[in-house]
DSSP file (Angstrom, degrees, kcal/mol; ACC not computed):
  #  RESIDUE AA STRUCTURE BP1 BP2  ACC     N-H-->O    O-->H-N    N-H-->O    O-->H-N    TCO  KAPPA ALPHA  PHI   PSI    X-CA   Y-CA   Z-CA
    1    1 A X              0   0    0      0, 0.0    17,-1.3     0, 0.0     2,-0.3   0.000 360.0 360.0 360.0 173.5    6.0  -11.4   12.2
    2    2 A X        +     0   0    0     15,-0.2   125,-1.3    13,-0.0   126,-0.4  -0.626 360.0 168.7 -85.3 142.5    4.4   -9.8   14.9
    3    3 A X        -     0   0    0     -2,-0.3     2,-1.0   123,-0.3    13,-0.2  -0.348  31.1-123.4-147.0  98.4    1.1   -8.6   14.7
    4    4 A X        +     0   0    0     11,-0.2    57,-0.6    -2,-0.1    11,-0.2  -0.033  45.2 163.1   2.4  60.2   -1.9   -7.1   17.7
    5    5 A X  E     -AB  14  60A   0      9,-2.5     9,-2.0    -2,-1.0     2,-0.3  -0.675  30.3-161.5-112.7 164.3   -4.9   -9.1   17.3
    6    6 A X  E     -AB  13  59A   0     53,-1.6    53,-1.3    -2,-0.2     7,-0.2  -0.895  24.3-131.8-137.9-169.0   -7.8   -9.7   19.2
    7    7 A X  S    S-     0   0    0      5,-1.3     2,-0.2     1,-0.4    -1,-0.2   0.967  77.6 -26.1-106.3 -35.9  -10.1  -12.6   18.6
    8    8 A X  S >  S-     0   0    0      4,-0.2     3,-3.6    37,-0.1    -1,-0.4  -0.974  87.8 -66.3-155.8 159.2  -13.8  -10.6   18.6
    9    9 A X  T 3  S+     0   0    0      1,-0.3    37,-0.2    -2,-0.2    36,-0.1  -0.234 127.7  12.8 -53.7 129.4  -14.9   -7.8   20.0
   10   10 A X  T 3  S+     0   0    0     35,-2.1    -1,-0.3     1,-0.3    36,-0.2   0.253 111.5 103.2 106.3  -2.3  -15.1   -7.6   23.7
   11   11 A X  S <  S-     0   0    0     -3,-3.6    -1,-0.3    34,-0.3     2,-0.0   0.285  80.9 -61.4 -93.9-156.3  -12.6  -11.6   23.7
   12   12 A X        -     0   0    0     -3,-0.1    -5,-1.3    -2,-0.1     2,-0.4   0.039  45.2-131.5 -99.9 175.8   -9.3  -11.5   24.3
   13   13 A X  E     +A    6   0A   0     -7,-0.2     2,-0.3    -6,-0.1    -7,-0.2  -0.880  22.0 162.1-173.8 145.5   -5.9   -9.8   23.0
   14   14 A X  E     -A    5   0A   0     -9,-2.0    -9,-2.5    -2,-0.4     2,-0.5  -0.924  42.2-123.0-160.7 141.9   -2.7  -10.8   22.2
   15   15 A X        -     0   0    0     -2,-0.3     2,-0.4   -11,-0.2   -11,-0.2  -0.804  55.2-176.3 -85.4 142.4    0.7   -9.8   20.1
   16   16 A X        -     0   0    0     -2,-0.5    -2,-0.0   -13,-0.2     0, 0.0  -0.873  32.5-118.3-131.8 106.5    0.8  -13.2   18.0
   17   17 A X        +     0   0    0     -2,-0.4     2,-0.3   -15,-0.1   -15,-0.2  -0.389  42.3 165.2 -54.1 139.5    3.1  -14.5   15.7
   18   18 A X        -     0   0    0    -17,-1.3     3,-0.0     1,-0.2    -2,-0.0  -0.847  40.8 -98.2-150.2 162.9    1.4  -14.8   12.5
   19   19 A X        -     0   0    0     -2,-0.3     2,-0.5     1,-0.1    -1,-0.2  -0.011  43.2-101.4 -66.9-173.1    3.2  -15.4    8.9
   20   20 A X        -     0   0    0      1,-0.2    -1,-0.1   107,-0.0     9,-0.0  -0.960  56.0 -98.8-120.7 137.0    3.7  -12.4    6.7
   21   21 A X        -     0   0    0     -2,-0.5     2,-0.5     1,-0.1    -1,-0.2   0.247  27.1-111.4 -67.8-162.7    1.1  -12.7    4.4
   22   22 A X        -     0   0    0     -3,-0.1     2,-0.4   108,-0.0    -1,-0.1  -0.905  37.3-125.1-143.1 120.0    1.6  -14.2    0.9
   23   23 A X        -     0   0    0     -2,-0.5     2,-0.2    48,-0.1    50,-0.1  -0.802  37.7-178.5 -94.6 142.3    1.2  -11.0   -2.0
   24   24 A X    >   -     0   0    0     -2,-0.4     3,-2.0    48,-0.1    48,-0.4  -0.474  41.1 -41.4-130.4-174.6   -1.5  -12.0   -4.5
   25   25 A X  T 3  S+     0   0    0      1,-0.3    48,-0.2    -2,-0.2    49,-0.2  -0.498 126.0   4.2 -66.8 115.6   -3.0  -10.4   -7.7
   26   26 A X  T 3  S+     0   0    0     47,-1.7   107,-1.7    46,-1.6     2,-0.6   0.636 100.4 135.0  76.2  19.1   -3.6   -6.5   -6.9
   27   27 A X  E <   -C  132   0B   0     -3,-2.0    45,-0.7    46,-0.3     2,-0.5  -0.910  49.1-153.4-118.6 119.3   -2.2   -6.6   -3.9
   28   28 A X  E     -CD 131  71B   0    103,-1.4   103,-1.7    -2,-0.6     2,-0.5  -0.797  14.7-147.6 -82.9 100.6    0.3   -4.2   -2.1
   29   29 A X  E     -C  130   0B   0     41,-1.9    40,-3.2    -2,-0.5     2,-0.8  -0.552  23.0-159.8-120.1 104.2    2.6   -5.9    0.7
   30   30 A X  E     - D   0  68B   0     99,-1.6    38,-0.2    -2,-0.5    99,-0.2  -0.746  19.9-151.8 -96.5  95.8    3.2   -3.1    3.3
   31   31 A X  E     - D   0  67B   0     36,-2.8    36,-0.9    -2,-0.8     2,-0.6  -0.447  36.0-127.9 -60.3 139.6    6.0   -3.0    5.9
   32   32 A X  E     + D   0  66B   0     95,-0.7    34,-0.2    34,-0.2     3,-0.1  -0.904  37.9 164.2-102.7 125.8    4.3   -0.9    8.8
   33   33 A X        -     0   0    0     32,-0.7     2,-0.3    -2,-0.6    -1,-0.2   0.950  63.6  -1.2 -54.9 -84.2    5.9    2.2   10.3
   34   34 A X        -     0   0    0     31,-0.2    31,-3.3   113,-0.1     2,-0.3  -0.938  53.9-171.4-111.9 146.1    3.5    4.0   12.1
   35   35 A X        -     0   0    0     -2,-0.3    29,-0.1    29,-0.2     2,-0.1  -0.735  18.9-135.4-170.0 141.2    0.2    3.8   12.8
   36   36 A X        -     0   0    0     -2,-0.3    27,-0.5   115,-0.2     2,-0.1  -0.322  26.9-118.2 -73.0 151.7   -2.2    6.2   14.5
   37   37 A X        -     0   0    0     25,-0.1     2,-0.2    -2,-0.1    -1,-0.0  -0.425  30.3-122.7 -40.8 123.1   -4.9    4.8   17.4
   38   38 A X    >   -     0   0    0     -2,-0.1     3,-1.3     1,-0.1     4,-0.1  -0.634  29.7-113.6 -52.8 146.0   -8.5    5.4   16.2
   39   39 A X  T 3  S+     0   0    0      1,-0.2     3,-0.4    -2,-0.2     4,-0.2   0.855 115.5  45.2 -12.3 -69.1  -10.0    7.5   18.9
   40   40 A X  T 3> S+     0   0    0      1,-0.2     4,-1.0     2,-0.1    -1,-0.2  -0.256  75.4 129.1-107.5  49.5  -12.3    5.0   20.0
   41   41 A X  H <> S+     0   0    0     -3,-1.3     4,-1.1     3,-0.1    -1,-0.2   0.848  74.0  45.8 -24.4 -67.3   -9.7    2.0   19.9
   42   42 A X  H  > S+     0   0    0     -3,-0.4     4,-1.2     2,-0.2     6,-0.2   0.787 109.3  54.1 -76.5 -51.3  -10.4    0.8   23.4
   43   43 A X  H  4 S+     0   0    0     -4,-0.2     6,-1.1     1,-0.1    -1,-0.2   0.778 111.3  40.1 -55.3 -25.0  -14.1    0.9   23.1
   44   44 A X  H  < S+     0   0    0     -4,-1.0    -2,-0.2     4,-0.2    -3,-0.1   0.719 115.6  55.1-106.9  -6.5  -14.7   -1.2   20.0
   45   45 A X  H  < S+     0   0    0     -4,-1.1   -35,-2.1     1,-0.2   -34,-0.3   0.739 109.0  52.1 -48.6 -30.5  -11.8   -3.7   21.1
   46   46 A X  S  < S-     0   0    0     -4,-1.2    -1,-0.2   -37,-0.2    -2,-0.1   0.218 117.1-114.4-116.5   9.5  -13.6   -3.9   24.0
   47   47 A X  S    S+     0   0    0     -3,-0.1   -38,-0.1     1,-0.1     5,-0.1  -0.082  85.9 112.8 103.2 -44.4  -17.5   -4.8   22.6
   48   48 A X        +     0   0    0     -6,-0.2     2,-0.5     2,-0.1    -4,-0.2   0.735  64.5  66.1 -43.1 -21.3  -18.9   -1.5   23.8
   49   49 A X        +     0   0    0     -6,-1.1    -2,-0.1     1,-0.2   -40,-0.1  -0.912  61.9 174.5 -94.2 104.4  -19.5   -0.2   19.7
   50   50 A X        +     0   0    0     -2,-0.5    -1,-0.2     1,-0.2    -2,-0.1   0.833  64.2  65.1-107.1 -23.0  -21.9   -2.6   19.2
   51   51 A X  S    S+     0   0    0      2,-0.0    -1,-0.2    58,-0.0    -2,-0.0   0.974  82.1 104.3 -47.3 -56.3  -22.8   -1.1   15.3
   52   52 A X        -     0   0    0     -5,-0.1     2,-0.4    55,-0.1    55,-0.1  -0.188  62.5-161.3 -37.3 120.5  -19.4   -2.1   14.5
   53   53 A X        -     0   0    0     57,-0.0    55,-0.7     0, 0.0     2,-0.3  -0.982  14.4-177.3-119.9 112.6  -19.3   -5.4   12.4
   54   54 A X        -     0   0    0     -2,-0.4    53,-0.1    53,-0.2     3,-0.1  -0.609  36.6 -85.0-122.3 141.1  -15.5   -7.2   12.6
   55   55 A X        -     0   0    0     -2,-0.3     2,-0.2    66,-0.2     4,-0.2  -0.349  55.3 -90.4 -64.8 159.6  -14.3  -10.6   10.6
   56   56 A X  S    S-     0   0    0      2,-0.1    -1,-0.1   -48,-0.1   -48,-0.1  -0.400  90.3  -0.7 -78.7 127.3  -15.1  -13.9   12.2
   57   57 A X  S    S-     0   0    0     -2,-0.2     2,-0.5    -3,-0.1   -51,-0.1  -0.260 117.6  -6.0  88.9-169.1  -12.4  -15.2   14.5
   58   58 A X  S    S+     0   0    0    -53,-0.1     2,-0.5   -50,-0.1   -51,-0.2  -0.436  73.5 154.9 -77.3  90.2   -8.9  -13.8   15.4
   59   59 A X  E     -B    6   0A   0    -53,-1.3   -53,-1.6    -2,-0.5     2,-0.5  -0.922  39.6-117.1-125.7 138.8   -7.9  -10.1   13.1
   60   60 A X  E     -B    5   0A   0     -2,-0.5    63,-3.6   -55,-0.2   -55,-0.1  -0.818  23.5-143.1-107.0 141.1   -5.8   -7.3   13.6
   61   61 A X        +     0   0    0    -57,-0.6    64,-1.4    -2,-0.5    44,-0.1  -0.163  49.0  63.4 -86.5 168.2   -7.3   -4.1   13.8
   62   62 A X        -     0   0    0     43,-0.4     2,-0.3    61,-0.3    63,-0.2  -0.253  43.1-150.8 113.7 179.2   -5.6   -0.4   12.1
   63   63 A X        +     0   0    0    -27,-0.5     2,-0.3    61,-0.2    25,-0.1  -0.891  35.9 100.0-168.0 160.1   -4.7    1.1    9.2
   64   64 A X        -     0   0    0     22,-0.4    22,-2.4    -2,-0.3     2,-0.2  -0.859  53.8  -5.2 172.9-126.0   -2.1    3.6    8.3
   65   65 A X  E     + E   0  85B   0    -31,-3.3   -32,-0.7    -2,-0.3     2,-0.3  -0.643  54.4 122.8-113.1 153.5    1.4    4.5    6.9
   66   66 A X  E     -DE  32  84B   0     18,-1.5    18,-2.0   -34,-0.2     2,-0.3  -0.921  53.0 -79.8 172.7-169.3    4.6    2.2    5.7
   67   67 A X  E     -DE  31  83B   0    -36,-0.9   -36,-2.8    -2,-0.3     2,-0.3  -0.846  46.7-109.6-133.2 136.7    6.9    1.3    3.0
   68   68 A X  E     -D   30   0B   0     14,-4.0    13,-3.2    -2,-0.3   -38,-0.2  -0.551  32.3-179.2 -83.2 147.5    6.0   -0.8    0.4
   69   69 A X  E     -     0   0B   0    -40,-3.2     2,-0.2    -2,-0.3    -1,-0.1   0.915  67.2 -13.9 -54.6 -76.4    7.7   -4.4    0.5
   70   70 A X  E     -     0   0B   0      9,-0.1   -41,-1.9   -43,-0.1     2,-0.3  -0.956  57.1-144.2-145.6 157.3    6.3   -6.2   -2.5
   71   71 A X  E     -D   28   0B   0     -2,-0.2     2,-0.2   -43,-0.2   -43,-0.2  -0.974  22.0-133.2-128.2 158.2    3.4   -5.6   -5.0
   72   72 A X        -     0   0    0    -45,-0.7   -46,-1.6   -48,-0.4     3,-0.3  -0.747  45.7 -54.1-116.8 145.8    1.6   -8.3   -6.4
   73   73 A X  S    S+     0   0    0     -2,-0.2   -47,-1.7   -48,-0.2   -46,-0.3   0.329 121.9  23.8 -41.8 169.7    0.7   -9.0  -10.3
   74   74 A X  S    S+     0   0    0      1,-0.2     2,-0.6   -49,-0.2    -1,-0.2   0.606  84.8 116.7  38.9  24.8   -1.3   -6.0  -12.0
   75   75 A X        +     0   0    0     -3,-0.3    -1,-0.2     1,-0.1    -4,-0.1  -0.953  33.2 161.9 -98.4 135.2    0.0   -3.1   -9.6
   76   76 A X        +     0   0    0     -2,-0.6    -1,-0.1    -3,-0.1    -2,-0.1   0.799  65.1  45.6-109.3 -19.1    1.9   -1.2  -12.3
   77   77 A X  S    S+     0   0    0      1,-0.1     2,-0.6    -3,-0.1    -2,-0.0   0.501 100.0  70.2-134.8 -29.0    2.3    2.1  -10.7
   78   78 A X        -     0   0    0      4,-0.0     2,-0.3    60,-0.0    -1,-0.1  -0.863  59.9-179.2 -84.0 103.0    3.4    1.1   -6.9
   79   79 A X    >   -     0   0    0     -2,-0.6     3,-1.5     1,-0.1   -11,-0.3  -0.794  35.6 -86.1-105.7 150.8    7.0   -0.4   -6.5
   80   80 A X  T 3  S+     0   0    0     -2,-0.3   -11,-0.2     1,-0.2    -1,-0.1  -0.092 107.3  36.5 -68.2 163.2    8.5   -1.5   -3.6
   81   81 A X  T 3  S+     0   0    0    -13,-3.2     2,-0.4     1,-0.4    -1,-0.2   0.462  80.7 137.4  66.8  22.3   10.3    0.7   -1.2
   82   82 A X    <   -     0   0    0     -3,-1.5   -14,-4.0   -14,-0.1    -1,-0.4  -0.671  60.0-123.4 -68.2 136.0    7.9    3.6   -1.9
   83   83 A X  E     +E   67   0B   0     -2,-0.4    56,-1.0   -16,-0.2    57,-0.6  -0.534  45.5 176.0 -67.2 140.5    6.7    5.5    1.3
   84   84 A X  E     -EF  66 138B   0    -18,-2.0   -18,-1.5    54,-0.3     2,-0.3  -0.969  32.8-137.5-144.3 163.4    2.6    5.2    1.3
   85   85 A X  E     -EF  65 137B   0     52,-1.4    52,-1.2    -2,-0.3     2,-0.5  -0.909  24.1-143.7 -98.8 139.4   -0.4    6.2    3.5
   86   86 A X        -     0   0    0    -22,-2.4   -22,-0.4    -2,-0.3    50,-0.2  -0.746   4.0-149.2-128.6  72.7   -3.0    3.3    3.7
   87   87 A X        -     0   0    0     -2,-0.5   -23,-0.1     1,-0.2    68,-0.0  -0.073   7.8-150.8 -41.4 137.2   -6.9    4.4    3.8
   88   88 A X  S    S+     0   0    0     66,-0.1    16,-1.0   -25,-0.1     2,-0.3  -0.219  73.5 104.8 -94.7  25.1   -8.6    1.8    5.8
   89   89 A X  E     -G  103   0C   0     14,-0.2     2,-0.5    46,-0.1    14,-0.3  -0.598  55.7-174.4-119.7  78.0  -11.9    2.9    3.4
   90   90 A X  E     -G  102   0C   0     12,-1.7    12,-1.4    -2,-0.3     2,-0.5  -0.435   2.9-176.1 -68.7 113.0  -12.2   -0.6    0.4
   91   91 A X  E     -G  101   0C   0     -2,-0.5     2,-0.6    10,-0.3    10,-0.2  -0.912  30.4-109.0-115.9 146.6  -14.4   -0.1   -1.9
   92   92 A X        -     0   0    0      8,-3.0     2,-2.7    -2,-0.5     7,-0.0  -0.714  24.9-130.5 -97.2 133.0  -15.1   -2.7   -4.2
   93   93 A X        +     0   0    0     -2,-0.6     2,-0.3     2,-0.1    -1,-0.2  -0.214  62.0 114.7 -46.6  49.0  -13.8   -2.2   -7.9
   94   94 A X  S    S-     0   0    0     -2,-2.7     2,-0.9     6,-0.2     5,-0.1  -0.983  71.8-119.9-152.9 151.9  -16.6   -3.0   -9.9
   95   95 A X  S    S+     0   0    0     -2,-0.3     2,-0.5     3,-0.1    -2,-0.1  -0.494  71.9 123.3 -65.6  45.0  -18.9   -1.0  -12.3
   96   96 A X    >   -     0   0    0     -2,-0.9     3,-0.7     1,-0.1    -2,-0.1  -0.923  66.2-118.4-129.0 154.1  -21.9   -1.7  -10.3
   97   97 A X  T 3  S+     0   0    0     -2,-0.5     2,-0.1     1,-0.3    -1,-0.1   0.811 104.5  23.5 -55.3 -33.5  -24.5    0.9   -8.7
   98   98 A X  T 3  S-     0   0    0     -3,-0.0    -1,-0.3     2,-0.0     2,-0.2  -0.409  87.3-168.9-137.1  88.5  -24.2    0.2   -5.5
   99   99 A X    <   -     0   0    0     -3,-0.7    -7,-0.1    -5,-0.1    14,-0.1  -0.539  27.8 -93.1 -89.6 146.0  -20.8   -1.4   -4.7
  100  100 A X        +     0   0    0     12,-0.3    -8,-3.0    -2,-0.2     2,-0.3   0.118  44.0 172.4 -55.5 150.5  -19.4   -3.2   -1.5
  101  101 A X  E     +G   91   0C   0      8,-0.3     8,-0.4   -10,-0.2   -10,-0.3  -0.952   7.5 159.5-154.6 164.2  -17.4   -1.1    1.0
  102  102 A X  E     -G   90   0C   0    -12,-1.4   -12,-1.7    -2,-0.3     2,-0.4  -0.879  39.4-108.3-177.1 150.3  -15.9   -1.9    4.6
  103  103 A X  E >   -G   89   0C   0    -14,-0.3     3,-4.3    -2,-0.2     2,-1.0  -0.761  42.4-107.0 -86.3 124.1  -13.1   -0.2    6.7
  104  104 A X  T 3  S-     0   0    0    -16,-1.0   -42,-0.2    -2,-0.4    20,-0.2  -0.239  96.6  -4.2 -59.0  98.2  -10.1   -2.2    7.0
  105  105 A X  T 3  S+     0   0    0     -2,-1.0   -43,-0.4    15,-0.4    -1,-0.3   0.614 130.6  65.9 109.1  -7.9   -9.6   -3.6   10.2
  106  106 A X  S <  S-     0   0    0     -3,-4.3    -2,-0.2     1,-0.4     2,-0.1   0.757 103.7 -34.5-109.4 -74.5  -12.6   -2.0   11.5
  107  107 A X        -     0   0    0     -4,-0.3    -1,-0.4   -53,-0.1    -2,-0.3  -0.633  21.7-145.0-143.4-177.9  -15.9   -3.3    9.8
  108  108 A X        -     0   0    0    -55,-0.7     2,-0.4    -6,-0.2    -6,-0.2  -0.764  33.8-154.4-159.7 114.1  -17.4   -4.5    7.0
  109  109 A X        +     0   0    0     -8,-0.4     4,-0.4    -2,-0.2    -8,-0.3  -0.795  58.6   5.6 -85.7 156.1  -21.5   -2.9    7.1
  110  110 A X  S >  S-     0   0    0     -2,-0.4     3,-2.9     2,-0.2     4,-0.3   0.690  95.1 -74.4  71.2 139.9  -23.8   -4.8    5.4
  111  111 A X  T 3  S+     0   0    0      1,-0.3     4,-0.3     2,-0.2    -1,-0.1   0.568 124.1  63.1 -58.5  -8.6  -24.1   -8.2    3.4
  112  112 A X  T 3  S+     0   0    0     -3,-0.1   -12,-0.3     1,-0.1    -1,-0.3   0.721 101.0  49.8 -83.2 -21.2  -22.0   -6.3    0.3
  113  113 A X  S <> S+     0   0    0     -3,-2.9     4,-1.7    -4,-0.4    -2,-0.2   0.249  91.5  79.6-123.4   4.4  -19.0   -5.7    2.3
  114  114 A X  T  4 S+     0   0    0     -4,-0.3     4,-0.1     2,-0.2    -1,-0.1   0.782  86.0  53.1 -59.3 -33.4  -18.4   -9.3    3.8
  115  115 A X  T  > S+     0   0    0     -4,-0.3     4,-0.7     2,-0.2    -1,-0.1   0.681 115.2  48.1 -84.2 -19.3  -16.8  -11.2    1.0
  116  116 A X  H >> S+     0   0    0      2,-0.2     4,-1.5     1,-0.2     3,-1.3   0.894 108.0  47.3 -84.6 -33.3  -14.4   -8.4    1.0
  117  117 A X  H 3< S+     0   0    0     -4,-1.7    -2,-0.2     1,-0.2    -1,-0.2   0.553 107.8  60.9 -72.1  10.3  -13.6   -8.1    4.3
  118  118 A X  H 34 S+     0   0    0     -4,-0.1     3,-0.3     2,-0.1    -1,-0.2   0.677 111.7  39.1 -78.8 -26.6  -13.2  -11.9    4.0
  119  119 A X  H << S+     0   0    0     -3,-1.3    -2,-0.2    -4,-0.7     3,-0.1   0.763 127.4  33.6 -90.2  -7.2  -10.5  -11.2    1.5
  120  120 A X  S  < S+     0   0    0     -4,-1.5   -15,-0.4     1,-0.2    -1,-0.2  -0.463  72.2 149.9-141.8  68.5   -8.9   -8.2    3.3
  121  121 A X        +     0   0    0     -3,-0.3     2,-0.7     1,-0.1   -66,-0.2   0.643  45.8  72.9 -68.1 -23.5   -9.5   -9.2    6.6
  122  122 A X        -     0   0    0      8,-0.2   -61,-0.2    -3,-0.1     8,-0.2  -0.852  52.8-161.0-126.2 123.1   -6.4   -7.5    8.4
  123  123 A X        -     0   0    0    -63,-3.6   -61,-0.3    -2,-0.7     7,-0.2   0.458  44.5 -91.2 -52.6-150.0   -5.3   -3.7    9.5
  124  124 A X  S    S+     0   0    0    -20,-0.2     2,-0.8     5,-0.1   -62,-0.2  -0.191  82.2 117.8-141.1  42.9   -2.3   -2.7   10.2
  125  125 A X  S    S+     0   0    0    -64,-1.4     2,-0.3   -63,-0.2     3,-0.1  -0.896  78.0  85.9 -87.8 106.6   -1.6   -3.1   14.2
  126  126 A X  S    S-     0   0    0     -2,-0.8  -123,-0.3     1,-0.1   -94,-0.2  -0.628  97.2-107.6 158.5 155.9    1.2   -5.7   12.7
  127  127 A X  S    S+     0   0    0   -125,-1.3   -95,-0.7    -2,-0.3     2,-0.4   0.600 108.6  14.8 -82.0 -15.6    5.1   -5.5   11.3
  128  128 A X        -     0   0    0   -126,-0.4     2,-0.2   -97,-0.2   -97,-0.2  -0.905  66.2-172.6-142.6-176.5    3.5   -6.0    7.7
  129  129 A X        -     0   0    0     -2,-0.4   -99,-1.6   -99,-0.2     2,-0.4  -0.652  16.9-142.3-179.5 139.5    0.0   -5.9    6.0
  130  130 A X  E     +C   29   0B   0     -2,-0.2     2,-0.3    -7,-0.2    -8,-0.2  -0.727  32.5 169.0 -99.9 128.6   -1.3   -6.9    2.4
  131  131 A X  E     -C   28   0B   0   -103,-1.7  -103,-1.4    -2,-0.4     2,-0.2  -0.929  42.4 -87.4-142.1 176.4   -3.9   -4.5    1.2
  132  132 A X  E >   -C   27   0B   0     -2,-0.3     3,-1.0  -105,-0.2  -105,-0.2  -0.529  38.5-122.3 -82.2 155.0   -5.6   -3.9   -2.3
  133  133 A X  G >  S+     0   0    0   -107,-1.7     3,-0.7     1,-0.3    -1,-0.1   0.495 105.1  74.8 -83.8  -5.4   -3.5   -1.5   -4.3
  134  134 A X  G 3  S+     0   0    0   -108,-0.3    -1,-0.3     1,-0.2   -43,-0.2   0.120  97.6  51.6 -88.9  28.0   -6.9    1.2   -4.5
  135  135 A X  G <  S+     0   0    0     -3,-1.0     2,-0.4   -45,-0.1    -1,-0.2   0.060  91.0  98.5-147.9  27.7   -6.2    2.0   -0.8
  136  136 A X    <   -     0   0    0     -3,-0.7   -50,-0.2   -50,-0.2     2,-0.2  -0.834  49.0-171.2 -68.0 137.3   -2.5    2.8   -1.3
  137  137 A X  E     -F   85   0B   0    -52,-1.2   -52,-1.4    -2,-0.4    -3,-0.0  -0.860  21.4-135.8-107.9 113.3   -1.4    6.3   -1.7
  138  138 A X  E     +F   84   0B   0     -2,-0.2   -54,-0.3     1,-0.2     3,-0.1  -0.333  27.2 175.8 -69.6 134.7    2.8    6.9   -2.8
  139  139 A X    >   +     0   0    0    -56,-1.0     3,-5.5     1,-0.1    -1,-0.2   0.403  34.2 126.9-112.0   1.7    3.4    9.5   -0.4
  140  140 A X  G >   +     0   0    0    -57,-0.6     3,-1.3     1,-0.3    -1,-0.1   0.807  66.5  70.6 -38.8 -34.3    7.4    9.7   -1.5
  141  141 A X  G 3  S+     0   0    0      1,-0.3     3,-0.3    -3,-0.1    -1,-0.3   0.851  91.4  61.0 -35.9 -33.6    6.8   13.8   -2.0
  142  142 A X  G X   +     0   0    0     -3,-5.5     3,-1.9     1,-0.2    -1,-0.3   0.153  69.3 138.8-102.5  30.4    6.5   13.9    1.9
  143  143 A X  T <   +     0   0    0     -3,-1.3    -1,-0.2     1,-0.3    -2,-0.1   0.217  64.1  62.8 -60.4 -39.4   10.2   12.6    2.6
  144  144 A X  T 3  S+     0   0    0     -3,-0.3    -1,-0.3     2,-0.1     2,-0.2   0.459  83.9  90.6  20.7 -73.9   10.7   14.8    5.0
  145  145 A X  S <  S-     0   0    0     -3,-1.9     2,-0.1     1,-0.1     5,-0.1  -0.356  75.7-115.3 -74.2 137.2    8.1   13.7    7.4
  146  146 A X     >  -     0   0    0     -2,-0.2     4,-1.4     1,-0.1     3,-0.5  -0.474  29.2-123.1 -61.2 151.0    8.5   11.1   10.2
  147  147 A X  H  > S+     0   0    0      2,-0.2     4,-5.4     1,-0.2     3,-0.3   0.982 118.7  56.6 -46.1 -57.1    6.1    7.9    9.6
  148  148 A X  H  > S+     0   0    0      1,-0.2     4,-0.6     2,-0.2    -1,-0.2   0.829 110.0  46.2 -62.9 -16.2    4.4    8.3   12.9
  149  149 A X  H  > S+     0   0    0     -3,-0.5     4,-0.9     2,-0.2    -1,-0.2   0.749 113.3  51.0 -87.0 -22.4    3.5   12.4   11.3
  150  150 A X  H  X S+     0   0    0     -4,-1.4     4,-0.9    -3,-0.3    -2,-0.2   0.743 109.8  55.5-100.0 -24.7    2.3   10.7    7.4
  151  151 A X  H  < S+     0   0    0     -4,-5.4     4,-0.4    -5,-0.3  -115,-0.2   0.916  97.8  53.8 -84.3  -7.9    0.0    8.3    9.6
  152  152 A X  H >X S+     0   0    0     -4,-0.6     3,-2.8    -5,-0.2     4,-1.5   0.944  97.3  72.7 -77.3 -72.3   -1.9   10.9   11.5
  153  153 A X  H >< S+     0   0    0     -4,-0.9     3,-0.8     1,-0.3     4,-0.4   0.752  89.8  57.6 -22.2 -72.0   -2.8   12.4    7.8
  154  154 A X  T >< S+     0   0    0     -4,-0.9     3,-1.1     1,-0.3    -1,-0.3   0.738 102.1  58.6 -65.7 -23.9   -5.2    9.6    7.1
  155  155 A X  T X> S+     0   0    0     -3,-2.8     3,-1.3    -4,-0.4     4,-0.6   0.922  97.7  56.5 -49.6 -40.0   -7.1   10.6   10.3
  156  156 A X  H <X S+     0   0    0     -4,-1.5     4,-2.0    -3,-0.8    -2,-0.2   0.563  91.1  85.2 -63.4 -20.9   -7.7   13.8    9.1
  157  157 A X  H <> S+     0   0    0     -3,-1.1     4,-0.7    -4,-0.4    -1,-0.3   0.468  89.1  39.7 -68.7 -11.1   -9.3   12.2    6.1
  158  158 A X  H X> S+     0   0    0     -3,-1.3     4,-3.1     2,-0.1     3,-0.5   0.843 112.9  55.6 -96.1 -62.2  -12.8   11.6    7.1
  159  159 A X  H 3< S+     0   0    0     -4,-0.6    -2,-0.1     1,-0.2    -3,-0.1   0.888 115.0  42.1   7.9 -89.3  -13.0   14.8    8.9
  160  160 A X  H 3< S+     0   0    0     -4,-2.0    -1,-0.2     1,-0.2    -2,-0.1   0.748 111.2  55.0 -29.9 -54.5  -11.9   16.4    5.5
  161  161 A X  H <<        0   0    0     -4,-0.7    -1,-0.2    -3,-0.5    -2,-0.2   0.961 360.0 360.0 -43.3 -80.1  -14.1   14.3    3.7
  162  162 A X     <        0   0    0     -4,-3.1    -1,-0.2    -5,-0.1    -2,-0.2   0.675 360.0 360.0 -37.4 360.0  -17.3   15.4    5.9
């Protein structure tokens, strides 16, 4: 497959053949459709967002919308060829007070959110992406809609959010 990466902020960038990742335990195997541009795309590719913390080495940035491929053991409730939306917001599953969190693709702030962006190191700038099944949503209800209109809807989530 194809994928966008660039190798650290402010480096270089390149379309790159890369495998299609390998789906593992809790993990959701995404064909990508669309996916919308952060705003500030071009500035944090480009070093200028300096708050921004990015995985070590060569990653592709995004997050967004697609159709699921394959799911990987203990998703019970996503099957492939479901339509989903893909928050770029990981939080880490565990019962603990203050648990790790990082944007997919983006950042990872703080010494809690490295070992997960070390497992979920790559957006969705790419013809596929493996993500954790808590940042799926099955969108099939919205059937209707183009891909490039159901990824624009996860911008709209932080907004919302605020």
């Amino acid at each position: 497959m194809q994928a966008w990466q660039i190798e650290r902020l402010g480096g270089a960038s390149a379309f790159n053949d890369v495998p299609i990742p390998e789906v593992r335990a809790g993990s959701v195997l995404v064909r990508v459709e669309a996916s919308a541009l952060m705003s500030y795309l071009k500035d944090y590719a480009e070093g200028k967002l300096p708050v921004y913390d990015p995985p070590e080495g060569w990653f592709t940035p995004g997050g967004n919308a697609g159709t699921v491929e394959a799911v990987g053991q203990d998703v019970w409730h996503v099957k492939p060829g479901v339509r989903v939306l893909i928050s770029s917001h990981i939080v880490a599953d565990e019962r603990v007070g203050e648990p790790g969190q990082m944007l997919l693709g983006v950042t990872a702030p703080g010494p809690l959110a490295k070992p997960i962006q070390n497992d979920w190191r790559d957006g969705t700038l790419a013809e596929y992406v493996l993500v954790p099944k808590s940042i799926v949503t099955p969108v099939h209800e919205l059937g209707s809609y183009a891909p490039a209109q159901l990824a624009t809807l996860v911008r709209f989530a932080v907004p919302y959010g605020g």
